[in-house]
Each structure stands twice: as structure tokens, then as C-alpha cells.
C-alpha positions as CSV (number, residue, x, y, z in Angstrom):
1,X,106.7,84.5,84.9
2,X,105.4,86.3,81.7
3,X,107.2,86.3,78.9
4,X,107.3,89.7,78.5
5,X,109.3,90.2,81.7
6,X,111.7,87.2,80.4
7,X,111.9,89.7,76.9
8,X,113.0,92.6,79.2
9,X,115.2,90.9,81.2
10,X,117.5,89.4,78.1
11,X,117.3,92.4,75.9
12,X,120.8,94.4,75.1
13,X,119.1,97.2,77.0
14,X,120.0,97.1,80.6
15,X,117.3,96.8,82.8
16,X,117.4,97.3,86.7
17,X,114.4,95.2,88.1
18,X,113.4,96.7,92.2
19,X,111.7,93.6,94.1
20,X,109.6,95.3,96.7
21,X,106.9,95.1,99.0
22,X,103.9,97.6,99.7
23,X,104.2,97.3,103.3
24,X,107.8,97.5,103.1
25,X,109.6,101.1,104.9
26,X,112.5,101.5,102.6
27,X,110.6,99.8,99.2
28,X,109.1,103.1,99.7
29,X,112.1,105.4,100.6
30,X,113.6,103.7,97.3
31,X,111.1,105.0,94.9
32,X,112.1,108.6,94.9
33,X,115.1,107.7,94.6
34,X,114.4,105.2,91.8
35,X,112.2,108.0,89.8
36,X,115.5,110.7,89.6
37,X,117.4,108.0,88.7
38,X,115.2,107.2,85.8
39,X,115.3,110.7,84.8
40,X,118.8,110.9,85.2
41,X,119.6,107.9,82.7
42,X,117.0,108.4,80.7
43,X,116.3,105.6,77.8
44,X,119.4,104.0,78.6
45,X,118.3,101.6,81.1
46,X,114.9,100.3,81.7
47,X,113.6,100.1,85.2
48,X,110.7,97.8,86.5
49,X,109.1,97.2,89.8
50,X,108.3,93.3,90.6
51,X,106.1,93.3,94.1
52,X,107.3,90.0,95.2
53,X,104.0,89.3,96.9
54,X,101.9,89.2,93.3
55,X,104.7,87.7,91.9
56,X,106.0,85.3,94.0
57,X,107.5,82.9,91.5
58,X,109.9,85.3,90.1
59,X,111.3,86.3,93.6
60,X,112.1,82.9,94.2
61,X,113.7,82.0,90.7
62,X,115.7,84.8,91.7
63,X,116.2,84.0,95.2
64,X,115.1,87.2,96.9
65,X,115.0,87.3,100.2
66,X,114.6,90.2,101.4
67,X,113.0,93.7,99.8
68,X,114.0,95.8,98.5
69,X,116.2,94.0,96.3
70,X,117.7,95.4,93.2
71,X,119.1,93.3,90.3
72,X,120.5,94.8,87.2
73,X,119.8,92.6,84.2
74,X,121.7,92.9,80.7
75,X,121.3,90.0,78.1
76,X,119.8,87.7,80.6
77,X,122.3,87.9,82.8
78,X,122.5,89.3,86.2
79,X,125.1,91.8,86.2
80,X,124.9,93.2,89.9
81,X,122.4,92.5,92.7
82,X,122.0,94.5,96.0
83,X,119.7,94.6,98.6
84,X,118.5,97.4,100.6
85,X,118.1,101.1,99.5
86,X,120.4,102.0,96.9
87,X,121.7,105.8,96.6
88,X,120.6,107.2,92.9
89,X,124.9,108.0,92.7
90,X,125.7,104.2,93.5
91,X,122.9,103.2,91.0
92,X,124.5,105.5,88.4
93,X,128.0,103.7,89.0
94,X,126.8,100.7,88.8
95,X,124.8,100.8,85.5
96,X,127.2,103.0,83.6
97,X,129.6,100.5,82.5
98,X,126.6,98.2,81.1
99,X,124.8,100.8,79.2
């Protein structure tokens, strides 16, 4: 795992990391809805796209399992994890009380 990633993840600025899969159906119905939120939240969050299949070490030192997965990092720590597709109002929720 790079160390920039491990910089990212335990910065004070939250960042929600999507573990996907090219040849994955709803990887692909998340990123739309992945793109408004990033519009919607602005600088406030980071958001970065692991594909699990180039990066195979960090899905399993996070222990994904299945894609798409969605962890919200703040400080290192994991501070929500969901699998599945994620609606941009739930992701909204869910990082306003970290920002």
C-alpha cells in the first residue's frame, strides 16, 4: 500500500475510499452517484476509488469482501463501512457529522 494512500487515509480531512471492480454492475451504478456527491460536499471530504483487483493488498488489510464497498476514513480510523450502492442522501448523513 503506498504511502500516500496511508497519508489520505489518517489525515483530519475525511476521506470516503469506494473499493470497486470494473466488471462490477453497481461499482458502476455508484459512480454517478459518487461524482454529485463530491460536488455536493465539496472540499470537505476527499473521495478515492481503490479497484480491488490492482490493489489487492489493501482490500484485504481492510477485509473487503465484496464490491462495492465504501469506508469512510477520518484520522486513520474507520468511521463507517457499507457495502453495496450507497444513496448520495445516505452518504451525505453519514459524513456530515465527521466533517
Amino acid at each position: 500500500m503506498s504511502t500516500s494512500f496511508s497519508n489520505i487515509i489518517n489525515s483530519d480531512t475525511p476521506t470516503l475510499v469506494d473499493f470497486y471492480a470494473t466488471w462490477c454492475g453497481p461499482c458502476k451504478a455508484m459512480s454517478p452517484i459518487l461524482e454529485d456527491f463530491k460536488t455536493r460536499i465539496g472540499n470537505k471530504t476527499k473521495v478515492i476509488k481503490i479497484d480491488v483487483d490492482k490493489n489487492q493488498s489493501a482490500a484485504a488489510k481492510f477485509n473487503v469482501r465484496g464490491v462495492p464497498t465504501l469506508i469512510l476514513f477520518k484520522k486513520g480510523e474507520i468511521k463507517w463501512r457499507q457495502s453495496g450502492v450507497v444513496s448520495v442522501n445516505d452518504l451525505l448523513q453519514v459524513v456530515q457529522p465527521h466533517i
